[in-house]
C-alpha positions in Angstrom: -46.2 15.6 16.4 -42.9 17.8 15.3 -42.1 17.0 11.7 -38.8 15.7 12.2 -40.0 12.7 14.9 -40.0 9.7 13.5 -43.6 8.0 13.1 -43.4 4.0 14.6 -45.7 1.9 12.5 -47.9 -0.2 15.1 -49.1 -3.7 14.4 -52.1 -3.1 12.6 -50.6 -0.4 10.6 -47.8 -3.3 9.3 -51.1 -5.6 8.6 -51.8 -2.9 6.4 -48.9 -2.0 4.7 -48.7 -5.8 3.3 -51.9 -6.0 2.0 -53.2 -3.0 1.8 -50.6 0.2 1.1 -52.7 3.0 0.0 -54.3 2.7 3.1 -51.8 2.4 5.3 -50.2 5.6 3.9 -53.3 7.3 4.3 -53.7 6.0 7.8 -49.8 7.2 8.5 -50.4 10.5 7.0 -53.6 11.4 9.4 -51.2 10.1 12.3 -48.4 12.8 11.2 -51.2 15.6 10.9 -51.3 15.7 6.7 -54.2 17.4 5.2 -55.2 14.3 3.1 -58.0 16.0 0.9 -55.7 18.7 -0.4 -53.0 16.3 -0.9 -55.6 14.4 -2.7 -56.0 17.1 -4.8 -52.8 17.6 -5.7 -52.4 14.0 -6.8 -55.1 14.6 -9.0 -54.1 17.7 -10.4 -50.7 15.7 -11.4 -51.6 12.8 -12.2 -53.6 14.6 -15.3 -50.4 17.0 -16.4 -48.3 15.4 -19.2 -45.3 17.5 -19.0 -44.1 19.7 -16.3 -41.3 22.7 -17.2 -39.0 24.5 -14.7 -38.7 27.9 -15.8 -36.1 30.5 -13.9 -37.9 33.8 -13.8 -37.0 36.7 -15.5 -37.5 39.7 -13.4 -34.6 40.1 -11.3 -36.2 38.3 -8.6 -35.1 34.7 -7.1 -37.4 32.7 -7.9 -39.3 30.2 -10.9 -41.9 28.9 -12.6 -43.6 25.6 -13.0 -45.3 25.2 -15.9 -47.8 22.6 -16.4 -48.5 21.1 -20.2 -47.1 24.4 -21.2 -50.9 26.1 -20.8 -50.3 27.1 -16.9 -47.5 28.7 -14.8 -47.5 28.4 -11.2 -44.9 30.8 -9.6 -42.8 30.5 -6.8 -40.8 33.5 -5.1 -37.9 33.0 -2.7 -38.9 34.3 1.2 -35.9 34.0 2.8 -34.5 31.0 3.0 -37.8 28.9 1.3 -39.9 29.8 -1.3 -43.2 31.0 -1.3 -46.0 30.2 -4.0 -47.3 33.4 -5.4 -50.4 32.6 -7.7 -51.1 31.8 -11.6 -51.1 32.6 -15.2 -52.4 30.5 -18.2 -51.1 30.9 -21.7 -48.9 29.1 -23.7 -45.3 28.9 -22.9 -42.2 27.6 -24.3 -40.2 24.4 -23.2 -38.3 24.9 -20.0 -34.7 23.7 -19.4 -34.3 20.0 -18.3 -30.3 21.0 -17.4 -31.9 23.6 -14.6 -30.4 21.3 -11.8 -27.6 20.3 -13.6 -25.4 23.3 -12.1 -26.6 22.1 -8.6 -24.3 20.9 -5.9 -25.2 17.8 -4.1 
């Protein structure tokens, strides 16, 4: 399945969005070729984190951090025209700037 087709809920799948949603998005994601259990993860990971930061780096390079409960910094480099994740640090890091978006144009 290409990511940009469009996913047509069948009948049981409806059944199961009514009355039973987490499953039906489960069911839907395994149709579309998600990799549930590190999804799953993730959720989990989140779901635990109190506060999350967005941090601009500093280096010169395009690119920013996301800072979990200000004790972990994931960092994310631009590739081209995406970015890329590019590994971790833990320590403890100041408050990041809620107006990062602010500056964006929609």
């Amino acid at each position: 399945m290409t990511p940009n087709k469009e996913l047509k809920a069948g009948f049981f799948t409806r059944i199961l969005i009514k009355f039973w949603p987490a499953m039906a998005v489960k069911q839907m994601a395994r149709q579309m070729g998600i990799n549930n259990p590190l999804f799953d993860k993730a959720h989990y990971l989140f779901t635990k984190v109190k506060r999350v930061d967005l941090v601009p780096l500093k280096s010169g390079l395009r690119g920013f951090m996301v800072v979990l409960d200000r004790r972990t910094a994931l960092y994310f480099y631009q590739n081209n025209d995406h970015f890329v994740y590019d590994g971790y640090e833990m320590g403890m890091y100041n408050k990041g700037d809620v107006t990062i978006f602010d500056q964006t144009k929609g």
